[in-house]
Residue, then its C-alpha position, 0 to 999 in steps of 0.5 A: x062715752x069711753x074712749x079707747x086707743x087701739x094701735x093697729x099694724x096694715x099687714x096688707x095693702x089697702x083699696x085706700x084711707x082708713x077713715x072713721x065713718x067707713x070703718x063704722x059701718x064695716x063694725x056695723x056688720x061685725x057686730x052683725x055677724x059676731x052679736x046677731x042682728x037683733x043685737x045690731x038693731x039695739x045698739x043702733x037704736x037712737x042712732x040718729x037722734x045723738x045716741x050712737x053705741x060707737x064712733x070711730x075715728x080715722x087712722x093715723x101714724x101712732x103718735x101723731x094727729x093730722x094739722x087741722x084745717x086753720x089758715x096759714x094766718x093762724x100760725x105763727x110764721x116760719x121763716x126761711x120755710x117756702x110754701x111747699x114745705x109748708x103745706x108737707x108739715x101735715x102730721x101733728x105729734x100728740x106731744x105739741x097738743x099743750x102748745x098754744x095753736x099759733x105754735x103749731x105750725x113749728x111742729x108738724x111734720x111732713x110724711x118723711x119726717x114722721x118715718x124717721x121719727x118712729x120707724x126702726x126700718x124705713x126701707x127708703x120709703x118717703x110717704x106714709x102710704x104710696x099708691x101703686x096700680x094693680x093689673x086686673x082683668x075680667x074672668x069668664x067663670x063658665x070657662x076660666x079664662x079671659x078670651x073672647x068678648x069678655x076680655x077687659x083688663x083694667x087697673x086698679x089703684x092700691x095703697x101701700x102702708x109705709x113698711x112696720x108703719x103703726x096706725x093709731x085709732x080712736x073709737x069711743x063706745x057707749x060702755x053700757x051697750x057696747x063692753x070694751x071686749x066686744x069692740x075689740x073682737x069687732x075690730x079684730x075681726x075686721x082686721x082678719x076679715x079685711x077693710x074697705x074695698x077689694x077686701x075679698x081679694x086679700x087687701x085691708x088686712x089689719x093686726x090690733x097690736x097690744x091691748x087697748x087702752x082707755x083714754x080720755x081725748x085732750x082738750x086745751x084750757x079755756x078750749x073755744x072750738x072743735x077739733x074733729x078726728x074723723x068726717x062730720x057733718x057740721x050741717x044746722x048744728x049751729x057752729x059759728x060760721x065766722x070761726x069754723x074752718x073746714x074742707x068738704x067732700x062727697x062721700x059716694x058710699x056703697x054697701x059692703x058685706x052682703x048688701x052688695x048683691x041687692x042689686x043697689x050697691x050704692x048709697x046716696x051722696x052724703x056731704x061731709x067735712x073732711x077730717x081735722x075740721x075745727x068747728x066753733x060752737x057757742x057752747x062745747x058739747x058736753x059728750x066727747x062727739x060732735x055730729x049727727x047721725x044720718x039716714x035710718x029713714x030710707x033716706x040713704x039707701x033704696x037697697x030693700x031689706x036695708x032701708x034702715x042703714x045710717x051713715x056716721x056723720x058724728x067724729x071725736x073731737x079734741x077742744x082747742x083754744x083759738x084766741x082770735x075768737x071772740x067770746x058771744x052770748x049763749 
């Protein structure tokens, strides 16, 4: 697969993250409505059996990758650092992926740090994105008001980039179905369109900045494991237990697009390992993706008509080199 480097530029606030596996499935309905769904139905074919067209990675400050999740022991210690500005050394700059893991820690950067290194104007901001809550309120849309037995005001939170922030993105596609021109009308049109929630009330609107650049993802010498840039699920793919480090999360999926009116907007619960998960496998995969695709058998979604709908639980990974694991025989 190819991968391609797209930066992009929030123009909007979000409903919140950018990440790869809910970014895939708003490309799904762009490649939809844009190529048709007899074209959507091809590049979906051997999804779930190791064959996706596309895998998306999650959005980070341009320049920089997220500290994968290693346990303090596997760095180097830092004196004179206490605990709490430790655990704020959460950004990784691409600049220190040739240093030896254990080296690491020194690097990061926390989300002040990551502002005053590449932003010309921070405005005071002192985190990448900091949430503010939204007042809303339900609308009779008989009357136009919000009297009577209907009124319900309600928050909701939203998430704010910090200002001229630059997100940088990984998408890898398979280039004999899926042309890199194509991805890039997809991502453009999710960017007008808008991503994630509350996006037809103006929120996860995206500007693609420059053109895309074909890249291939870094891996250390004598790399030993996995360092993945988007949720995966790691589930009976035989990583090594013993040297694999990750945090999990539930994925509560719901439909977007159209699917939301079918009367069964959710999808069911997916466990997945949250981004920046280092997996060890006994031999590197041979494809720059990790992971397995999910669903496709009904098995996600009841919602008729989208019984087929499948969830990306494959990620790009970079190889790391962990010199605490120990070699095993194939």
């Amino acid at each position: 697969m190819d991968c391609l480097h797209l930066t992009l530029c929030p123009r909007s606030a979000f409903g919140g993250p950018i990440k790869g596996d809910t970014l895939f499935g708003q490309l799904c309905w762009a490649a939809r409505h844009r190529l048709g769904e007899q074209r959507l139905t091809e590049l979906l074919d051997g999804y779930t059996r190791g064959r996706p067209f596309a895998v998306c990675s999650d959005a980070f400050p341009a320049g920089y990758l997220p500290r994968p999740t290693l346990p303090l022991h596997a760095f180097a210690p830092l004196a004179e650092v206490d605990r709490k500005a430790i655990k704020r050394r959460r950004w990784l700059p691409l600049s220190a992926l040739g240093e030896p893991v254990a080296e690491w820690l020194a690097h990061c950067r926390s989300d002040r740090q990551v502002i005053a290194s590449h932003l010309d104007k921070a405005d005071g901001a002192h985190a990448l994105a900091e949430t503010h809550a939204q007042p809303h309120n339900s609308i009779d849309r008989l009357t136009g008001t919000t009297g009577g037995a209907a009124f319900a005001p309600y928050t909701q939170e939203q998430l704010w980039f910090a200002p001229s922030l630059l997100l940088d993105l990984y998408l890898l596609i398979d280039p004999t179905r899926l042309t890199a021109v194509e991805a890039r009308q997809l991502i453009e049109d999710i960017g007008r369109i808008g991503y994630g929630r509350d996006a037809s009330i103006g929120l996860g609107k995206l500007e693609l900045v420059g053109e895309p650049e074909l890249l291939s993802l870094p891996s250390q010498a004598n790399a030993n494991a996995c360092f993945t840039l988007a949720p995966v699920a790691p589930q009976g793919l035989g990583f090594r237990a013993d040297a694999s480090h990750y945090e999990v999360f539930t994925r509560f999926g719901r439909h977007g697009d159209r699917a939301v009116h079918t009367g069964r907007p959710f999808k069911a619960p997916v466990l997945l390992a949250q981004t920046g998960a280092v997996l060890s496998p006994v031999r590197l995969p041979e494809q720059p993706f990790i992971g397995q695709g999910l669903g496709g058998d009904g098995s996600l979604s009841r919602a008729k008509g989208f019984e087929g709908t499948v969830q990306q639980a494959y990620a790009p990974w970079i190889g790391l080199h962990l010199a605490a694991v120990r070699e095993v025989a194939a």
